[in-house]
C-alpha positions as CSV (number, residue, x, y, z in Angstrom):
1,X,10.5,22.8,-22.7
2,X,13.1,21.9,-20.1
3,X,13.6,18.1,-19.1
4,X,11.8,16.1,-17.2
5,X,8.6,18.4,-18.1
6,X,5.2,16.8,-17.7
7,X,3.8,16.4,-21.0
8,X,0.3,18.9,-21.9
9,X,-2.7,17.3,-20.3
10,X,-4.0,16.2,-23.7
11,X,-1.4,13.7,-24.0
12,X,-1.9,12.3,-20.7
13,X,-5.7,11.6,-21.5
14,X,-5.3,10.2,-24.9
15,X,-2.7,7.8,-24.2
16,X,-3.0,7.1,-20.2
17,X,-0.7,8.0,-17.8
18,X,2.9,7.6,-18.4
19,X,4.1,6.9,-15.0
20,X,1.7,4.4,-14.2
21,X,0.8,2.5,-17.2
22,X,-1.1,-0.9,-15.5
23,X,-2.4,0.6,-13.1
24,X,-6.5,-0.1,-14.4
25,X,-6.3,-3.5,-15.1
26,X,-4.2,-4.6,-12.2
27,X,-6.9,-2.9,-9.9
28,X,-9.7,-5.1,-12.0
29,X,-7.7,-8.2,-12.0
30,X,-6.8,-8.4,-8.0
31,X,-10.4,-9.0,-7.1
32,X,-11.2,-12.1,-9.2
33,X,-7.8,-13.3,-8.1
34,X,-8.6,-13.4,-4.5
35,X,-12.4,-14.4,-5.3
36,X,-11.6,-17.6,-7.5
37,X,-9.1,-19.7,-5.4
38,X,-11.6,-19.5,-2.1
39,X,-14.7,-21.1,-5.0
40,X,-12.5,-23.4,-6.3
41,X,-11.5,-26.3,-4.1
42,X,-15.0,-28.0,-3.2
43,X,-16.5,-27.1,0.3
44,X,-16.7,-29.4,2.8
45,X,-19.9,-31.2,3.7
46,X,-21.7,-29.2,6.4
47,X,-22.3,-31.7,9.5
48,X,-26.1,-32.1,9.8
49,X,-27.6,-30.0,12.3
50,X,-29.0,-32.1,15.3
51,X,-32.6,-32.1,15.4
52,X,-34.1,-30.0,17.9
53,X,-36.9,-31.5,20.3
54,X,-40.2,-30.5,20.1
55,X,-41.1,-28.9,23.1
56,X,-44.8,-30.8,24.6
57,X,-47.1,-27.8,24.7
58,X,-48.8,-26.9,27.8
């Protein structure tokens, strides 16, 4: 085998890729970082809605 060969497909799927070894978790851990901070500091209270006035039927 010369350098810089790619190893044999069966040792790519046994042991992950190589040349990108975080590349699964990072992918699962980017949504529930940009999900948690926006649920964590408590939400404003929403103004009451004015009431609207009955309109007299006809």
């Amino acid at each position: 085998m010369t350098r810089g060969a790619l190893p044999p497909p069966e040792a790519t799927t046994r042991a992950g890729d190589p040349r990108r070894p975080a590349t699964l978790p990072i992918l699962l851990i980017l949504p529930i970082l940009l999900i948690l901070p926006t649920e964590m500091p408590e939400t404003p209270e929403t103004p009451e809605t004015p009431e609207i006035p009955e309109i007299p039927e006809m």
